[in-house]
C-alpha positions as CSV (number, residue, x, y, z in Angstrom):
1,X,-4.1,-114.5,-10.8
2,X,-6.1,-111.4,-11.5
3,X,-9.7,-111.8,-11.7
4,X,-11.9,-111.5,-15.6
5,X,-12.0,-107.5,-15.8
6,X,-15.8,-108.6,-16.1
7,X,-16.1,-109.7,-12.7
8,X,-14.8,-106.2,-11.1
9,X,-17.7,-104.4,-13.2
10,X,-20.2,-102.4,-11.6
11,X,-23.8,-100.5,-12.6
12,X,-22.9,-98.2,-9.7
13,X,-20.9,-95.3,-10.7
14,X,-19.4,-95.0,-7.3
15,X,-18.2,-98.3,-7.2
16,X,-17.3,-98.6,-10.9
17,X,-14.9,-95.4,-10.3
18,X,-13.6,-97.2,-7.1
19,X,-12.9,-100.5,-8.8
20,X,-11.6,-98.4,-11.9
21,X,-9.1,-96.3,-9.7
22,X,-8.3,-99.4,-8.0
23,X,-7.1,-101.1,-10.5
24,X,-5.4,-97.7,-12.7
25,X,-3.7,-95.3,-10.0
26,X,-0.8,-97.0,-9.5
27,X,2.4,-94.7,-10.5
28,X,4.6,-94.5,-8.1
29,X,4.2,-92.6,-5.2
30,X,0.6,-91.9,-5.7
31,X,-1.1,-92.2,-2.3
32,X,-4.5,-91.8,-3.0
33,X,-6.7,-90.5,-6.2
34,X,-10.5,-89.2,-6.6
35,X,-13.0,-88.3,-9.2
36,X,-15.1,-85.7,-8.1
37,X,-18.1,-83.4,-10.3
38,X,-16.8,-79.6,-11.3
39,X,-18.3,-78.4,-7.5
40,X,-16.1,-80.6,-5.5
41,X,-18.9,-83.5,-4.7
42,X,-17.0,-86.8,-4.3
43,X,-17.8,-89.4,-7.5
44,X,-15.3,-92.1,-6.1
45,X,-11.8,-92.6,-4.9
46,X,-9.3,-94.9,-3.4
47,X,-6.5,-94.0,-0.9
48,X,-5.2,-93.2,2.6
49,X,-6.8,-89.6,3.2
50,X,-10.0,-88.4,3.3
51,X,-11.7,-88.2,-0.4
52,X,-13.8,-86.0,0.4
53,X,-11.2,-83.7,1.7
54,X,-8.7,-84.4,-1.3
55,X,-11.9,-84.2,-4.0
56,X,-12.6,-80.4,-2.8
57,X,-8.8,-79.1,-2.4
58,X,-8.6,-80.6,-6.1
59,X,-11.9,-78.5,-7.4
60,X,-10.7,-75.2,-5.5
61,X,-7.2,-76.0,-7.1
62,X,-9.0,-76.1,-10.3
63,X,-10.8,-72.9,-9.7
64,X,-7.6,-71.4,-9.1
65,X,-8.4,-71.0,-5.3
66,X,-4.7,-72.1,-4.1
67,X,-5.2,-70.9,-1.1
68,X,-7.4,-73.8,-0.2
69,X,-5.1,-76.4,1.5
70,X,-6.8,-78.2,4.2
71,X,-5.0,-81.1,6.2
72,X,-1.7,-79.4,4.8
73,X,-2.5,-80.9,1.2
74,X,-0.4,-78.3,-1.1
75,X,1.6,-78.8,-4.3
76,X,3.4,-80.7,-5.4
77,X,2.1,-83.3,-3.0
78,X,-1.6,-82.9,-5.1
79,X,-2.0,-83.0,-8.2
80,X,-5.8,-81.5,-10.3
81,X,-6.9,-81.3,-13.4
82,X,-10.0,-81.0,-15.2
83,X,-11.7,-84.1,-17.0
84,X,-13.9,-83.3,-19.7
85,X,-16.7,-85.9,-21.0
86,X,-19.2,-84.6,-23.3
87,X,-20.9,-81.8,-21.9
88,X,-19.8,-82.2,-18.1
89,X,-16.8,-81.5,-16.4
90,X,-15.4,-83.4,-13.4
91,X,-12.2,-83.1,-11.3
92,X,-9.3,-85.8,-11.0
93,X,-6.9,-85.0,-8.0
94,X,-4.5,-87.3,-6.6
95,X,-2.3,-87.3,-3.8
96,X,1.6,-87.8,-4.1
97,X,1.8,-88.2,-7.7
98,X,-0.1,-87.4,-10.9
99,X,-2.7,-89.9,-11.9
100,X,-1.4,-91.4,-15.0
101,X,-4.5,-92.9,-16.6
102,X,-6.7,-89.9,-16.9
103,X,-7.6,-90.8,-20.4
104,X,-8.9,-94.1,-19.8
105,X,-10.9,-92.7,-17.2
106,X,-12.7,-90.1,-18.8
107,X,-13.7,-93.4,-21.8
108,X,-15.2,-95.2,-18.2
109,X,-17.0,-92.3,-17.4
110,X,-18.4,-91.8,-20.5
111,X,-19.3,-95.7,-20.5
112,X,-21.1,-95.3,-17.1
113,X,-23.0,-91.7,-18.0
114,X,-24.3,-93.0,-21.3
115,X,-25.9,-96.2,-19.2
């Protein structure tokens, strides 16, 4: 039984993009998936490599700074793209597979900016 989506709430944005990656990056084949701000710092992630590795290939990737591949992380094994939400831009990179609820995450992120 999965618990009340109330219970794995957070006021802490890192752990609210944790739980919310948790629960959402789960296409097939996706190894690991981040959130960072549009200079590469780390917001939250979940996964078997280093996020704050896979957060800064995915922001030079989005700079269109390709060769930036630390740890051997190239396409099409990452995937970036830019999130916008309001004014501010962050990064969304994931390992192995696209994240498939981008959306939805930039509607959490706007939850936990406006709070």
């Amino acid at each position: 039984m999965q618990p009340e989506r109330r219970v794995l709430r957070s006021p802490n944005p890192t752990r609210a993009i944790r739980i919310f990656l948790a629960r959402n990056a789960t296409d097939a084949g996706l190894r690991a998936a981040v959130v960072s701000d549009d200079h590469g710092a780390l917001l939250g992630g979940v996964g078997d490599v280093d996020h704050e590795t896979l957060a800064a290939v995915g922001t030079a990737l989005v700079g269109g700074n390709v060769g930036a591949r630390p740890l051997g992380l190239v396409p099409p094994d990452i995937h970036a793209s830019r999130l916008r939400v309001g004014e501010r831009e962050f990064v969304v990179t994931s390992l192995g597979a696209p994240l498939g609820a981008t959306a939805p995450l930039g509607e959490a992120l706007a939850r936990l900016l406006a709070a």
